[in-house]
KEZA-312713 format. One record per residue: x, y, z of N, C-alpha, C, O in turn; residue in three letters. Coordinates in pm, whole numbers, plus 50000, padded with zeros to 5 digits. Layout:
BEGIN
XYZXYZXYZXYZAla ...
***
This chain:
BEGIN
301447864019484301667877919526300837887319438300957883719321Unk 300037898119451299427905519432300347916719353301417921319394Unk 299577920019218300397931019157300857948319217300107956219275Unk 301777949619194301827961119268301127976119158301427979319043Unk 300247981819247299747994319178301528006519148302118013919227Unk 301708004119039302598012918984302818027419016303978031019033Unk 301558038919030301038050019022301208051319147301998059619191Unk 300548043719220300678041019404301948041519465302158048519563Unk 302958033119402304268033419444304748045819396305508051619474Unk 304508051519287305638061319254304868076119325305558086219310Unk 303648077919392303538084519500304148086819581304618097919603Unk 304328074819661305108070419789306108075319771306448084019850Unk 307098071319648308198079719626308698090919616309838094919638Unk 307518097319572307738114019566307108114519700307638124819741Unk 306308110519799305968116019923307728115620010308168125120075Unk 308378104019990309798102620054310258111320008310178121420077Unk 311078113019854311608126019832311068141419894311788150319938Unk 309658141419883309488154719936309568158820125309408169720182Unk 309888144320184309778149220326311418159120347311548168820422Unk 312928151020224313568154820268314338167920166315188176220199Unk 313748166120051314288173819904313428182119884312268178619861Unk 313778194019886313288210119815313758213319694314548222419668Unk 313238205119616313808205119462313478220719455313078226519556Unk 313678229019303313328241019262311848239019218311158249219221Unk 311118224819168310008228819086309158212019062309638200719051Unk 307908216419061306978203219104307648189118981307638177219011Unk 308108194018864308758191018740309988181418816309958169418791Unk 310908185818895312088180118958311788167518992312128156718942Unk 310838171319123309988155819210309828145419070310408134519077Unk 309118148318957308408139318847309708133418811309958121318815Unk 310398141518779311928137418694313128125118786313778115318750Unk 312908132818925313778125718974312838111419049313658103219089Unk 311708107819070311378093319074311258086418930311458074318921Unk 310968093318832310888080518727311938077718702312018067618633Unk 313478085518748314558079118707314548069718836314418057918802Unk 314628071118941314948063419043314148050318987315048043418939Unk 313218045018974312648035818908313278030218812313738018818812Unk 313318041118696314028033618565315378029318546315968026318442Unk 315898029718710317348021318743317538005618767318497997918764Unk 315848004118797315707991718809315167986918703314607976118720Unk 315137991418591314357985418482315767988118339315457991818226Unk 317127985518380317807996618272317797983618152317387988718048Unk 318057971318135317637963318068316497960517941316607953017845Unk 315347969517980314457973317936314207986417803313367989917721Unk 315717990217859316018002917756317018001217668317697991017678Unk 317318011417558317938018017461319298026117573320438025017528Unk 319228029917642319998040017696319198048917820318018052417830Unk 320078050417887319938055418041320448071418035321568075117999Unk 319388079318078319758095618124320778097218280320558091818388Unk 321868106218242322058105518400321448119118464321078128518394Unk 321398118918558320858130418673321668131518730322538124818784Unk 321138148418708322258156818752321738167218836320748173318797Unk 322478171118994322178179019066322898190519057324038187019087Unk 322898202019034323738209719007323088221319073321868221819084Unk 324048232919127324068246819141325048255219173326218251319182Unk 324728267019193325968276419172326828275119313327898281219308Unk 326578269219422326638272119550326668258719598326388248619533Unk 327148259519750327138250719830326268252519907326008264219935Unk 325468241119973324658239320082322978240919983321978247720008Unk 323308230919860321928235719788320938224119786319858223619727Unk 321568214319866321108201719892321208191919770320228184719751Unk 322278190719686322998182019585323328168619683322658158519662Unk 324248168219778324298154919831323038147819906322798135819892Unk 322268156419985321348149720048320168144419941319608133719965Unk 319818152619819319318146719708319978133219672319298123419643Unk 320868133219675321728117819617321508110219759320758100519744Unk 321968112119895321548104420003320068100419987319528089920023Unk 319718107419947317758101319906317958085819829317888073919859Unk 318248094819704318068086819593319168071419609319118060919544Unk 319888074419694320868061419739320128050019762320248040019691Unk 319108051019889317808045519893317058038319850316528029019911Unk 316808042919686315988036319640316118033719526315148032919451Unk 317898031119470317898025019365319388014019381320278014719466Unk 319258004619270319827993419340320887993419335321318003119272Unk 321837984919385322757987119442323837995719406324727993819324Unk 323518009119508323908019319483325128021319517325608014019604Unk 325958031919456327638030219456327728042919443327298050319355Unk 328698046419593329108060919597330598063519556331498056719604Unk 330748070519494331838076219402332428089619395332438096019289Unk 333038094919527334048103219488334888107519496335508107519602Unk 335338113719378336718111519318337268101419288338488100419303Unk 336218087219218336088075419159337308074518982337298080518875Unk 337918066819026339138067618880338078058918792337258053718868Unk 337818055318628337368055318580337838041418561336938033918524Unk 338968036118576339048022918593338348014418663337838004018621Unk 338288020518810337418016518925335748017318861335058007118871Unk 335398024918820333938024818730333738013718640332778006018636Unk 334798013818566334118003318443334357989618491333837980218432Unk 334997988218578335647975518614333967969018696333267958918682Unk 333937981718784332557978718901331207972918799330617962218803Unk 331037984118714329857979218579330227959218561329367952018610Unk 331007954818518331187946018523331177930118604331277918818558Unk 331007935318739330927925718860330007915918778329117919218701Unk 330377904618808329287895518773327857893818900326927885818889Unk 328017901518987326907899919106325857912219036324747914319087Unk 326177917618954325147929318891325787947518930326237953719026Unk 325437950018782325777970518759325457975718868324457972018931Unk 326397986518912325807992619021324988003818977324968006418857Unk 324288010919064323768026419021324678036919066324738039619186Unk 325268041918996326748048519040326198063219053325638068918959Unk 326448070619215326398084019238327698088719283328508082819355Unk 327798106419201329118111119217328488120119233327738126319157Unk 328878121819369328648133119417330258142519425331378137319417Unk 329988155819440331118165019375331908166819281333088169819264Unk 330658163219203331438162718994332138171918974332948170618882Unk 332118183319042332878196118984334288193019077334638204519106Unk 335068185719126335858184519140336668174519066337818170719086Unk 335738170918969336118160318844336738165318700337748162218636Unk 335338177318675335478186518553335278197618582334698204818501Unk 335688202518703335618215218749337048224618637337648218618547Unk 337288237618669337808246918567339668242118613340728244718557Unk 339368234818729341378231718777341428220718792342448216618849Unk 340268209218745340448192718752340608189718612340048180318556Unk 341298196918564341568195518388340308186018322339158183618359Unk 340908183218238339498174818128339628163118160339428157818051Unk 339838154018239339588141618268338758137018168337528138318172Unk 339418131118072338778128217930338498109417981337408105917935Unk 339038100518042338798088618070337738087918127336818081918070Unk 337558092618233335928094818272334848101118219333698097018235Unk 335298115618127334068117018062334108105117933333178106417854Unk 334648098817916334588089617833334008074917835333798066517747Unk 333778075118001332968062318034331518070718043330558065617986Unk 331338083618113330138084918105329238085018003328038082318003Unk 330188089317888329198093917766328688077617712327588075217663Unk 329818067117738329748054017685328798047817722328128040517649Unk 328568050217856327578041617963326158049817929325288045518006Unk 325658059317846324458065717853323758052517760322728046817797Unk 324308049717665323828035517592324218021617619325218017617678Unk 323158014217562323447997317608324597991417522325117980817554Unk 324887996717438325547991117340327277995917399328347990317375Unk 327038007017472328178016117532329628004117581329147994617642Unk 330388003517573331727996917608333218004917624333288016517585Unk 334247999117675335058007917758336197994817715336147983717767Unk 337057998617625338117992717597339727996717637340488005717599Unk 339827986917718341517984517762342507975517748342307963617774Unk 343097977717727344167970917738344917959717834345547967217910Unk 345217946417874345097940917981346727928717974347207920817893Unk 346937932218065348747917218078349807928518119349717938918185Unk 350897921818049351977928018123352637930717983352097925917883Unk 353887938817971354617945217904354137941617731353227948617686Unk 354717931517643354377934017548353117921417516352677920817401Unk 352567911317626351977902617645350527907917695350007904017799Unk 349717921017568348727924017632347427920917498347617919217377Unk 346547921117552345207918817466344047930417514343997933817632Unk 343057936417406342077943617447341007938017488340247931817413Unk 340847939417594339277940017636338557944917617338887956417588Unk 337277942817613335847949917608335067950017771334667939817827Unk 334977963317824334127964217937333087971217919333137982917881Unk 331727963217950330597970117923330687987117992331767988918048Unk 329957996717997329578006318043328778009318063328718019918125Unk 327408001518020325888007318005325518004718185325447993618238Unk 325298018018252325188016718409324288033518420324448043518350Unk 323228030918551322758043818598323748054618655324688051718728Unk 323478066218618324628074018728323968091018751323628098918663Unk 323948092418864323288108618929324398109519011324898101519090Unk 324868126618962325998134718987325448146319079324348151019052Unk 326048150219167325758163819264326928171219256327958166119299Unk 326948182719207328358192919209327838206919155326828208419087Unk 328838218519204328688228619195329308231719018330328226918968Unk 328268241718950328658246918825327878238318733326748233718749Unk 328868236618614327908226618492329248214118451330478213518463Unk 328478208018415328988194418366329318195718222328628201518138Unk 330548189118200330768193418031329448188917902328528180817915Unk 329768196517796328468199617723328138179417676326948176317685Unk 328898170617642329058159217611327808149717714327048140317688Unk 328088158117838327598149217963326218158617963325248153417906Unk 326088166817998324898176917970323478176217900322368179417944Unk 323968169417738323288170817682322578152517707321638149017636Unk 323168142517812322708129917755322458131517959322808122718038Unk 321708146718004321388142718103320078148018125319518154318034Unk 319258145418288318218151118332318868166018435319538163618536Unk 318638177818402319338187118512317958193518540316848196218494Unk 319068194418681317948196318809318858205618893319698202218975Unk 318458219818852319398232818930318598236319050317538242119073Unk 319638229819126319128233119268319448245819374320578250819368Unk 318958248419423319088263919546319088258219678318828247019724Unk 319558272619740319448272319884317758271019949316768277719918Unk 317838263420017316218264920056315848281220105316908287520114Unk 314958287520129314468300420148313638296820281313008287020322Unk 313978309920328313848303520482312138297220516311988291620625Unk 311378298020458310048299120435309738279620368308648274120351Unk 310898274720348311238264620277311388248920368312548247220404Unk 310348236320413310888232420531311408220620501310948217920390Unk 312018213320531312488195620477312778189620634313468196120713Unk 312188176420671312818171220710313928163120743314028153420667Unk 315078164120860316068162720883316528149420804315778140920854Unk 317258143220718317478126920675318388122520797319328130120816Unk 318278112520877319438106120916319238091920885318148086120895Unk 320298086620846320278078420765319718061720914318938052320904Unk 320478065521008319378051721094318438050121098317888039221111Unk 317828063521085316208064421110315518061020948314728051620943Unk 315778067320840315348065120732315858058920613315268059620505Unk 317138051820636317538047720528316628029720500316668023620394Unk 316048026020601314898012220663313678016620559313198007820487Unk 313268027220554312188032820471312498032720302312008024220226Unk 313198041320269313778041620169314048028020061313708025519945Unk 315038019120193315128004520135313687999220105313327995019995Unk 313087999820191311347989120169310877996320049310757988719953Unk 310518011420021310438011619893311388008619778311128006419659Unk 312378008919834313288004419679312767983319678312857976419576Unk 312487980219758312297962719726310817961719655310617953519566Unk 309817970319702308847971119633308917977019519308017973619441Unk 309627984619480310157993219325310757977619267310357973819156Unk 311197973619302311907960719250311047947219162311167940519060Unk 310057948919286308947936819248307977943419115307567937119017Unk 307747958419148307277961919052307957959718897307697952418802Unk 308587966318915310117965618727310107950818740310197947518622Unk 310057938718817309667930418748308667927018662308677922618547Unk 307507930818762306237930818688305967936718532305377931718436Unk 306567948218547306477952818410307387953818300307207958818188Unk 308637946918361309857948418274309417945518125309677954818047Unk 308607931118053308427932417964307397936317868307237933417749Unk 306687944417957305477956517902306357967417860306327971217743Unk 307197973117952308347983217916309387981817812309757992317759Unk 309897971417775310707966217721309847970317526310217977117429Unk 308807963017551308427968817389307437980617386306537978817304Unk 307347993117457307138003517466307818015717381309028017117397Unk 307298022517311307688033917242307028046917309305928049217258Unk 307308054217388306558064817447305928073817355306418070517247Unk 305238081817338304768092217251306068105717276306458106817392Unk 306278109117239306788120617336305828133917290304868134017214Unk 306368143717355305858159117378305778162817223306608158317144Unk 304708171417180305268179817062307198186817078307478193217180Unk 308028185016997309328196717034310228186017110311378190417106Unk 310198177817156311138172817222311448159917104310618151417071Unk 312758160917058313188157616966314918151316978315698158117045Unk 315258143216935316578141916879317188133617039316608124217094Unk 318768141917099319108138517207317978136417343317798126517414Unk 317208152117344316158152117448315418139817442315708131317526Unk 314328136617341314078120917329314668111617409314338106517515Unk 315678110217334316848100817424317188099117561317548088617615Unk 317038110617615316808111617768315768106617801315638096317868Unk 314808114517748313408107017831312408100317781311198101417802Unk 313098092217702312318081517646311748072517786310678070517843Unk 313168068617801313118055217929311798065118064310678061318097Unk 312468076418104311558079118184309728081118181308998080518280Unk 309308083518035307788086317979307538069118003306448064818041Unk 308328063117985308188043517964307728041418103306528039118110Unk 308478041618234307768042818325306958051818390306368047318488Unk 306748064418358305248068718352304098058818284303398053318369Unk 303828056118168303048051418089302548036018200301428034418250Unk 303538028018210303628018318288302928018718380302088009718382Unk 302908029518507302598030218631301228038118625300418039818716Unk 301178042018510299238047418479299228056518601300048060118685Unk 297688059018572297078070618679297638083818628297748086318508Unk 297918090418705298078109218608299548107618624300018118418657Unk 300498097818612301668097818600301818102418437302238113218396Unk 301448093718377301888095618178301508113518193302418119218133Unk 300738121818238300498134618219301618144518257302188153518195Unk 301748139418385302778145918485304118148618399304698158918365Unk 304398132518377305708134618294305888134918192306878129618143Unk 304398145718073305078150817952305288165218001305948173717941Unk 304598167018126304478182018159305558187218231305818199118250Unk 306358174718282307808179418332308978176618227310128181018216Unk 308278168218158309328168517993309708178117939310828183117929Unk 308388182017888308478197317846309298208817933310038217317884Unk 309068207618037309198218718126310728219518134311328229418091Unk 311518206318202312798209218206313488207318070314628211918063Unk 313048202117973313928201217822313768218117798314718223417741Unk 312648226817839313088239217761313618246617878313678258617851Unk 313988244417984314718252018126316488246318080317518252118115Unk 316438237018018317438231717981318448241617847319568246717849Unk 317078240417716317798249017622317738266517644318118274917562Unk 317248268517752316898281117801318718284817852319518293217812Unk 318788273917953320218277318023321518275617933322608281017947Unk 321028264817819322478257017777322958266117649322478266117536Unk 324178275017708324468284117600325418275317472326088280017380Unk 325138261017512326158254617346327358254317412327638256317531Unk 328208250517291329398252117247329718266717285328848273417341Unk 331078272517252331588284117268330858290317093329908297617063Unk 331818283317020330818287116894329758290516880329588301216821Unk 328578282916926327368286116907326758300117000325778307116976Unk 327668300917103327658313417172328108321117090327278330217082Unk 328758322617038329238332616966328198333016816327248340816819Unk 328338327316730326788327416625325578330616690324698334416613Unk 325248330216823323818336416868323898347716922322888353416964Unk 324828351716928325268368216995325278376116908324728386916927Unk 325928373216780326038380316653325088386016605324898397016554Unk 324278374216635322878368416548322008379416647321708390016593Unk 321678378016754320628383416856321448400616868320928411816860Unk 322918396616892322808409616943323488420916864322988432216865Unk 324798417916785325608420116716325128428816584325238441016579Unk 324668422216496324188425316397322548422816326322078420516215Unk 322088424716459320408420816449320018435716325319828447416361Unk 319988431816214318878438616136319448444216035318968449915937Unk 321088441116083322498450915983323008434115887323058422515928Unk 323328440415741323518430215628325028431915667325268422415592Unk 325858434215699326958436915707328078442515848327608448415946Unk 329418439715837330028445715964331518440715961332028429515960Unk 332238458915959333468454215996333768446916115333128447916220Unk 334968437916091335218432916255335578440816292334648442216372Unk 336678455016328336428458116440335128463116531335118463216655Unk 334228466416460332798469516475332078455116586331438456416691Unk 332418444116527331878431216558332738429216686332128426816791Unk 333898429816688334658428216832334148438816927333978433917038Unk 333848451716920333648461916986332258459717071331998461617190Unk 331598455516976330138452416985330078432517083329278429717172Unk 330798426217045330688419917136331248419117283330808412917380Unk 332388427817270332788428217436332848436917480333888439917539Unk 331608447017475330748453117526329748446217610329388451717715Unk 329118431517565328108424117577328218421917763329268419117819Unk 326958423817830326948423017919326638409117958325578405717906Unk 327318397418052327268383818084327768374717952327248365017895Unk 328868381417931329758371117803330798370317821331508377217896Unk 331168358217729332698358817767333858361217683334988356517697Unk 333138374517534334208376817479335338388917525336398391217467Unk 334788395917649336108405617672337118399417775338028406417819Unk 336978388217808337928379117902337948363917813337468352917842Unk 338448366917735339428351017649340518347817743341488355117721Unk 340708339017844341598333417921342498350217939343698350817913Unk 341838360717978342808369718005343108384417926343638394517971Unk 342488381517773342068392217675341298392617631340678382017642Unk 340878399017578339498401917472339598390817337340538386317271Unk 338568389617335338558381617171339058393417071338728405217074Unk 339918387016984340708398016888340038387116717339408376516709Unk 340658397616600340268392716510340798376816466340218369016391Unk 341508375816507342528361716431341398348716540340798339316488Unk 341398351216661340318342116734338828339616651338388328216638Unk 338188350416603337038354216554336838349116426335758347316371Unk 338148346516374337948340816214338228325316219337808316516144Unk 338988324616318339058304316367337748300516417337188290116382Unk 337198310216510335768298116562334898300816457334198291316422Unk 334698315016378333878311116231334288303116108333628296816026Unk 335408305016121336028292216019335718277016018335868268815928Unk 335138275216172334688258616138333318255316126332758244616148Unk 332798268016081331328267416046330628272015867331128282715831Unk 330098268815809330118267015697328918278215626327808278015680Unk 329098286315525328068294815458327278284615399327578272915420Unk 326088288415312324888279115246325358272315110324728263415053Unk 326718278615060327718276614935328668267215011329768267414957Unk 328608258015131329458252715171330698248915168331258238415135Unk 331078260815214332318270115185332648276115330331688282415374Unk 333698275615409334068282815581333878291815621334948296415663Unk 332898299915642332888316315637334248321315663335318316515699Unk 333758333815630335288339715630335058358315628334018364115599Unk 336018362815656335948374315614335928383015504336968381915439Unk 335188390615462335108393815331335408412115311335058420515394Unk 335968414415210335888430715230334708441615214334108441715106Unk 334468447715283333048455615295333888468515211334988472915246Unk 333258472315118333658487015070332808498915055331838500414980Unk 333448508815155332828523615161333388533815078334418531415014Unk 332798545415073333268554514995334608556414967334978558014851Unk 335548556615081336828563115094337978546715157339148549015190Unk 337518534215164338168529615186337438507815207336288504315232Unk 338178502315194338048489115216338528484115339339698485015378Unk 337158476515424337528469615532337248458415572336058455815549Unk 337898448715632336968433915642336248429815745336518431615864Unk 335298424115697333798423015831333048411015773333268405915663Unk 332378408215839331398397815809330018398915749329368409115773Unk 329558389915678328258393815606327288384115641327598372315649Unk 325728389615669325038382715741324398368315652324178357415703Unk 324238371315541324028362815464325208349915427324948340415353Unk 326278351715484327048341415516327108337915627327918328715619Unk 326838338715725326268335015879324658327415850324558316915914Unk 323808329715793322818326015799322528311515827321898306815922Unk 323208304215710323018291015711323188286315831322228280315877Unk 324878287915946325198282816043324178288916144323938282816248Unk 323618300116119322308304716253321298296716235320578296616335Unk 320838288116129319288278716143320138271516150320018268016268Unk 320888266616116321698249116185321528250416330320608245216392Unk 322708259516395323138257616533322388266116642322378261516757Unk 321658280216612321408284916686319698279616730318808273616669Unk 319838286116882317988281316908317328289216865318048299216851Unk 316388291316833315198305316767315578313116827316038310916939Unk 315518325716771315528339516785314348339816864313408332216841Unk 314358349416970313238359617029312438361416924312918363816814Unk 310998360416945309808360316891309518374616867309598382716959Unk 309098379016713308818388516746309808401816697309418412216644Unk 311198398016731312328408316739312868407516595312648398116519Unk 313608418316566314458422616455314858411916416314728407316303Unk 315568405216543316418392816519315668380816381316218374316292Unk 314288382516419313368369016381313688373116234314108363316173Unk 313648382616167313478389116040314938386915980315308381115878Unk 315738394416090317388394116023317568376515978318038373815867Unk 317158365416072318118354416065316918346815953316888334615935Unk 316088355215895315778341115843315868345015705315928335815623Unk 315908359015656316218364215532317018381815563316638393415580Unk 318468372815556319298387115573319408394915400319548390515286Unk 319228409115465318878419415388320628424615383321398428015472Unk 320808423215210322548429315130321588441215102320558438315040Unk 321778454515139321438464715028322088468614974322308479815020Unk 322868466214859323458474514797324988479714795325548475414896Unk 325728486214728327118490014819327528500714950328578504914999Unk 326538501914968326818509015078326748502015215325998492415195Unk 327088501915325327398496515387327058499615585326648510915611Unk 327188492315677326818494715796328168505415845328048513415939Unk 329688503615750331108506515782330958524715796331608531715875Unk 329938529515697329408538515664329188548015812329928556015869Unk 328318544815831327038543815980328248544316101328308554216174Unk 329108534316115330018532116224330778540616213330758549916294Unk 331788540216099333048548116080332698559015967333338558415862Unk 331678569515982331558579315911333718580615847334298577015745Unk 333978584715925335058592515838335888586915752336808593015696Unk 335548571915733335498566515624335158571315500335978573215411Unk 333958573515489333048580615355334048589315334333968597615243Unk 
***
């Protein structure tokens, strides 16, 4: 049998995806065939990215993206509202892992499907090979733990975002309504799911071919893409590199592209929202600040979520717990400290005790801005104070 041109096939693939998927961006198409590929090669890796279809809305083409991708990776397993038992158990079949799609994740970890901590607990498990899923197994006091692998592919379609755990060990791909100007052909699955399959058997023969070229591969990655991001797309640059031709280009240029569309959107933790607000918006350029100054000033903030805390405003006693689990450069909990003005003592925060936790956790400051200056050497002048400035009748 004749080797299969790598570059050639993963054309074909993005020509299929594009008859029926209007991704947002040429970056999407790149992202979402080298994973479809690197489902058949997961053996080959360290750990598997999942893909994720996500948007604000319905009708943004999240399932028919996954009806694609059903297609052409192996034996694919639809899942929803899948119990997490049923998952790890399936990983396990001795006939071989499935490629598990869940479509309508947000009815999983949506804001009224509570935290379903068992399932985000297989997903996060299954992003690595080493990943396992331990239970418990017999009857009443006649039980022993098991070990169930977890290391399995999985692309999610649902409205909103996926918790930060799952997020950060994925590929996202924010999808829209097509614009009417926008055309896809119709999928029905009699007519094209025959197509789909023949490329997924030829995707097959290929990841044989190269499984152990891939296998001792180290990708280069992008300047900046570092740490977790790496981790994602290691496996996917592996089959770029593999399949040659202007693939290895394509996909540092969609590397890049969605890892910073990624830290562009991903506001963190609640914490870290809150340390970059301070930071950017709060007290950009000021050494100092009473809290009520700092509360006033943040829920004011237009597209935040400190003047609706489940129902109230963030108040001071909230404000000193989520800075409390973050640490000054004297590694020590920040805290509130007393600012003193002419006519009176008040407690506020000081920027130079924020600092440390703003180069840990926050992403760069705006280029350029006050901000860049405030966070990297905050300015104490003296005893006088910002309390001054705010609450003249203080003095």
């Amino acid at each position: 049998m004749n080797d299969i041109d790598g570059a050639a096939l993963l054309n074909e693939i993005e020509a299929f995806h594009r008859r029926f998927n209007v991704f947002p961006h040429k970056a999407a198409y790149v992202a979402v065939v080298l994973w479809d590929a690197h489902a058949h090669l997961l053996d080959a890796f360290d750990s598997t990215p999942r893909l994720a279809f996500l948007s604000p809305e319905p009708g943004s083409g999240k399932s028919r993206a996954l009806e694609v991708v059903e297609t052409l990776v192996p034996r694919p397993m639809l899942a929803v509202n899948a119990r997490a038992a049923a998952l790890f158990r399936s990983v396990s079949d001795p006939a071989g892992r499935p490629t598990i799609l869940f479509d309508e994740i947000d009815t999983v970890f949506g804001p009224k499907a509570g935290d379903n901590e068992e399932l985000r607990g297989f997903l996060n498990a299954g992003h690595r090979r080493s990943g396992v899923t331990y239970r418990c197994i017999g009857d009443g006091g006649n039980q022993t733990v098991v070990e169930f692998p977890s290391y399995t592919a999985v692309a999610v379609g649902g409205l909103g975002y996926l918790p930060d755990t799952i997020t950060t060990r994925s590929v996202i791909i924010r999808m829209r309504r097509r614009a009417r100007n926008e055309k896809a052909e119709p999928f029905r699955a009699r007519l094209h799911e025959a197509e789909g399959n023949q490329l997924r058997e030829r995707l097959a023969q290929w990841a044989d071919q190269v499984r152990d070229d891939i296998a001792g591969r180290w990708p280069e990655m992008p300047e900046g893409v570092t740490d977790r991001p790496a981790d994602v797309w290691e496996p996917l640059l592996s089959v770029a590199d593999a399949a040659g031709g202007d693939w290895p280009d394509r996909a540092r240029t969609a590397c890049v592209e969605l890892v910073n569309a990624a830290r562009a959107n991903d506001k963190g933790s609640l914490g870290i929202r809150l340390l970059t607000d301070l930071r950017d918006h709060v007290m950009a350029g000021i050494d100092r600040m009473p809290t009520v100054a700092i509360l006033d000033r943040l829920c004011a903030l237009d597209e935040a979520p400190w003047a609706d805390m489940s129902g109230r405003p963030l108040d001071s006693r909230a404000l000193s717990k989520m800075l409390g689990e973050y640490m000054t450069s004297d590694n020590v909990p920040i805290k509130a400290r007393n600012i003193k003005t002419a006519g009176t003592v008040l407690k506020g925060y000081y920027a130079l005790d924020l600092h440390d936790a703003w180069q840990r956790y926050c992403p760069p400051p705006p280029s350029g801005s006050a901000t860049s200056a405030t966070s990297a050497t905050p300015q104490v002048s003296g005893p006088e104070s910002v309390a001054e400035e705010l609450f003249p009748s203080a003095t």
